[in-house]
Every structure is written in C-alpha cells, then in structure tokens.
C-alpha positions in Angstrom: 140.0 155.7 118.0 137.8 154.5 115.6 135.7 157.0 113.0 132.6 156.3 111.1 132.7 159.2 108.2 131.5 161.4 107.2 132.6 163.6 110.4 130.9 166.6 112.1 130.8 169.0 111.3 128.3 168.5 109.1 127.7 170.0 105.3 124.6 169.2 103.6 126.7 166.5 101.3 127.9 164.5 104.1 124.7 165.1 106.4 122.8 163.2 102.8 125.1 160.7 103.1 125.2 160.0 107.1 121.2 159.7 106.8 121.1 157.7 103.7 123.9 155.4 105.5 121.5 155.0 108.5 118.7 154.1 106.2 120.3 151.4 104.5 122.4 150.1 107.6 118.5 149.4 109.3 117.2 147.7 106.3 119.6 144.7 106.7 117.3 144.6 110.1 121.2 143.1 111.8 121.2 144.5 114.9 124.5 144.4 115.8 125.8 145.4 112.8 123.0 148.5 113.3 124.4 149.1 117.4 128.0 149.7 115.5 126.8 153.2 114.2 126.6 154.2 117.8 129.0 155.2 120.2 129.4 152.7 123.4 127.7 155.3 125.7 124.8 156.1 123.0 121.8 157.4 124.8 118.3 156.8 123.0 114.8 157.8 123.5 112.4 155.4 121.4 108.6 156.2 121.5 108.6 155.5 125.4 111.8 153.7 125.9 115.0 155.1 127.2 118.5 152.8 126.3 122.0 153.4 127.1 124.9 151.7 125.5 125.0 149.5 122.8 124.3 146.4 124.3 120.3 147.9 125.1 120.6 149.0 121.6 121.5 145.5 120.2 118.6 143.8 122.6 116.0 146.6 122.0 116.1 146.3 117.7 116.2 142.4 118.6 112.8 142.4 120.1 111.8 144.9 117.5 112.3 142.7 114.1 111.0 139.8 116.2 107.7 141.8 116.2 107.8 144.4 112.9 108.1 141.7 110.4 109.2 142.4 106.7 110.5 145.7 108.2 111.1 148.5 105.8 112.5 151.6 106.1 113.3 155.0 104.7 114.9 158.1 105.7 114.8 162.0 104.9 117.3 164.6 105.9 115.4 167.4 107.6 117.8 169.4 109.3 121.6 169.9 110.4 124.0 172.1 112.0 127.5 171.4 113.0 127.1 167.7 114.8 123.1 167.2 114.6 121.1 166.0 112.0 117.1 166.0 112.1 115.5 163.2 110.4 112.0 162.2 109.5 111.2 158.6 108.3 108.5 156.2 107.7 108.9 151.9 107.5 106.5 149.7 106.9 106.0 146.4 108.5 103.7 143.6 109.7 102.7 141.9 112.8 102.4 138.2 113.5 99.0 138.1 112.6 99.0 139.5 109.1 98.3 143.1 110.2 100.4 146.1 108.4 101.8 148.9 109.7 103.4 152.1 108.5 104.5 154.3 111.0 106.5 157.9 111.0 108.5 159.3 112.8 111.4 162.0 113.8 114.7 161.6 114.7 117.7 163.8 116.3 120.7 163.0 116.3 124.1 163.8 117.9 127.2 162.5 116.9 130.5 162.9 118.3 133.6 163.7 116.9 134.8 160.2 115.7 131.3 160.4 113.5 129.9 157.4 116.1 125.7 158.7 117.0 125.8 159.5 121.0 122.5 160.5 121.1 119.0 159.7 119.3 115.6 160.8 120.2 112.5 159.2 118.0 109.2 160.2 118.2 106.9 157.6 116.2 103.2 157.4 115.2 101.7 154.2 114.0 99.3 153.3 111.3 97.0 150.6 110.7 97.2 150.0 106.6 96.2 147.6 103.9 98.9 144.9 102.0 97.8 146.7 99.4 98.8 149.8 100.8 102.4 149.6 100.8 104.6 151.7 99.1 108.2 150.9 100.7 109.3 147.5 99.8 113.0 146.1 101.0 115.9 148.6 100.4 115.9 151.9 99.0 116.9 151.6 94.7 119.6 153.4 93.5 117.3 155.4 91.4 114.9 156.5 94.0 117.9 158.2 96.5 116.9 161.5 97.4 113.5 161.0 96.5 111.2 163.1 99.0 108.7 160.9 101.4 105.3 160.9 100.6 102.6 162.4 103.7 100.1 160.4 103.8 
C-alpha cells in the first residue's frame, strides 16, 4: 500500500505540514497530480456538489481552472484531532470576462491510515473584488508560511 506522510495520527507539526502540502499541491492547478492526495474511494462535498472517486475529482478541478482563471490559493490549519484536520482558506481568481473573485471557505478532512484524504467537505463563499484588490498572487513564499489569513 501506498502512504502519503505525514500519517494520522495527527500532531500539530505534521497537521502544519499536511495543510501547507495541500496548499501548494492546488496551486500547480494539475488536477491529476491534485486527485493523487486522495484515496480511490474519496468522497467530497464542494459548495453543492457531491464526488466520489478520483476520477470525479480529476473531471470536477478540470472544469474548475477552466472557469477560475489565474487561480490562487492559500490554506490555514484550524483544527485537528487524531485523523481530521479543519481547514479554512481563501484563493483568488478571475472569470472569463475579466471579473475577480476571492472566495473563502472551510474544509474537513479525513484521512485514512496510509495518509491518502477519504473524505473532504467545503463550504465556500464568493466575493466580487477589484484587480487591484488582490492580495494572494501564485504560490505561497517561503517567507510568508505560517502567516495567518487576513478577514476581510
């Protein structure tokens, strides 16, 4: 069997670096490379979408970065006990008419024993900004790991 460390259960070390993996895994916006992080069987709940396996996964964050152009993302550890992890995140993108977007969100996760996520559950909000709005811009610098999301 294949294992993705770190492995449940989780300490607040290895939680930091599950979520920070996540976060930079999604910024490459490769969607198979993204479905890998998740176990064959993953279940997801997106907004109002419901997958299972990877190959809805792979299709699903296909369509997505065909729509959320210049996609950004970044991550927060909120939570975690044993094999969950609570997450809440913002990303930043565009449509195809010029129009930007940040949206946030929560995430839980379950992961299974080989460290592969069975189970996420997002809840995202979506709002309308300026260019000259943005604050998140590509992947997260070394120097700004850890750093705490901003509200508003």
């Amino acid at each position: 069997m294949a294992q993705r460390p770190p492995l449940p259960p989780f300490d607040e070390e290895a939680a930091l670096e599950k979520v920070q993996s996540a976060e930079d895994v999604w910024n490459t916006r490769d969607p198979e490379r993204v479905a890998r992080a998740y176990s064959e069987d993953s279940v997801w709940r997106n907004r109002d979408q419901f997958l299972t396996g990877r190959n809805d996964i792979v299709a699903f964050l296909k369509q997505k970065w065909a729509r959320e152009l210049d996609y950004s993302l970044r991550k927060e550890l909120w939570g975690f006990r044993d094999n969950r992890i609570a997450v809440r995140f913002q990303y930043e993108c565009r449509d195809a008419f010029g129009q930007w977007w940040r949206s946030y969100g929560n995430e839980l996760w379950d992961f299974a024993a080989d460290g592969l996520l069975y189970r996420r559950e997002a809840s995202i909000n979506d709002l309308r900004i300026n260019e000259s709005d943005r604050r998140i811009f590509g992947s997260r610098p070394e120097s700004e790991r850890g750093v705490a999301l901003l509200i508003h």
